[in-house]
C-alpha positions in Angstrom: -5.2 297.3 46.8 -5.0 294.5 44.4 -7.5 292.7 42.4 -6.4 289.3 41.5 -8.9 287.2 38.9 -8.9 283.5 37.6 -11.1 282.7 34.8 -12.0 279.2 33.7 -14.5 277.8 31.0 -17.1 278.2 33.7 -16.0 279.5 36.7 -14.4 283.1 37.9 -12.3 283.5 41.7 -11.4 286.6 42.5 -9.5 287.6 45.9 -8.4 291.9 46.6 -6.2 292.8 49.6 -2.7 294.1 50.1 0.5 293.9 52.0 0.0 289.7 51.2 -3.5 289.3 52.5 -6.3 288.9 50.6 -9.3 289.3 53.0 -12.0 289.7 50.3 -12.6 286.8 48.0 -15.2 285.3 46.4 -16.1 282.7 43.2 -19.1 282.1 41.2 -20.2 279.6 38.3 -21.1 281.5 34.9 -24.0 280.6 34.3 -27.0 282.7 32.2 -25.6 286.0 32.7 -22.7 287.5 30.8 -19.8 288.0 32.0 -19.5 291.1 32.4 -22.6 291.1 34.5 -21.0 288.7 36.6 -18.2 291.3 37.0 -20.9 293.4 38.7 -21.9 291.1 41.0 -18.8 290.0 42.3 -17.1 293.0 42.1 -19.6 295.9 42.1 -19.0 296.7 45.8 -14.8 296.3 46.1 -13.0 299.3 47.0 -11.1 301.0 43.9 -8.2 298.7 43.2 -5.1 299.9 42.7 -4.0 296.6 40.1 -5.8 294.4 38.6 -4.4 291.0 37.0 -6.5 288.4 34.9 -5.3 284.9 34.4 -7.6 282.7 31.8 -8.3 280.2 30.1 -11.6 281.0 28.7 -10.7 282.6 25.7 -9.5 285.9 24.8 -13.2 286.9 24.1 -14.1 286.6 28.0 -10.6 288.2 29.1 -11.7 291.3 27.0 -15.0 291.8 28.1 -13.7 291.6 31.9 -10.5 293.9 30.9 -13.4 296.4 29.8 -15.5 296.2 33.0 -12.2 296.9 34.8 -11.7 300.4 32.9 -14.7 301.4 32.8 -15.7 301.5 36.4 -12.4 301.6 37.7 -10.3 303.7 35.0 -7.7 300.9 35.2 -5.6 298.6 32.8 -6.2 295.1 34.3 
C-alpha cells in the first residue's frame, strides 16, 4: 500500500491504495490545529503503508513535520 499526499498553503489530499486504485482518500482545510495533528486525523486509522510520497508547496517547515508523523507512527521515510 501506498500513501500519496498533496500539501498546499491551506489545504492537505491524501489518497492510499495499490495495484492503481486508490480507494481511500480524503482532504481537509488546515485550519487551528497543527499539522501534524491533522496528520492524525486523516490518517490515524490507514493501514500501514508501504510508501509514502509528499508533494508541497507549503514550505519545507510543513513537509518536515508531516515527514516526522510518517516515521514515527509508521517507521517509514515518506
Amino acid at each position: 500500500m501506498i500513501l500519496l499526499v498533496d500539501v498546499g498553503n491551506s489545504r492537505l489530499k491524501w489518497v492510499s491504495g495499490e495495484r492503481g486504485e486508490f480507494p481511500l482518500r480524503g482532504g481537509a482545510v488546515h485550519g487551528e490545529e497543527t499539522w501534524t495533528e491533522l496528520a492524525a486525523q486523516q490518517w490515524g486509522t490507514l493501514p500501514h503503508p508501504e510508501r509514502a510520497l509528499i508533494v508541497s508547496v507549503a514550505g519545507s517547515e510543513v513537509r518536515a513535520a508531516l515527514t516526522d508523523w510518517i516515521r514515527k507512527v509508521w517507521n517509514i521515510e515518506a
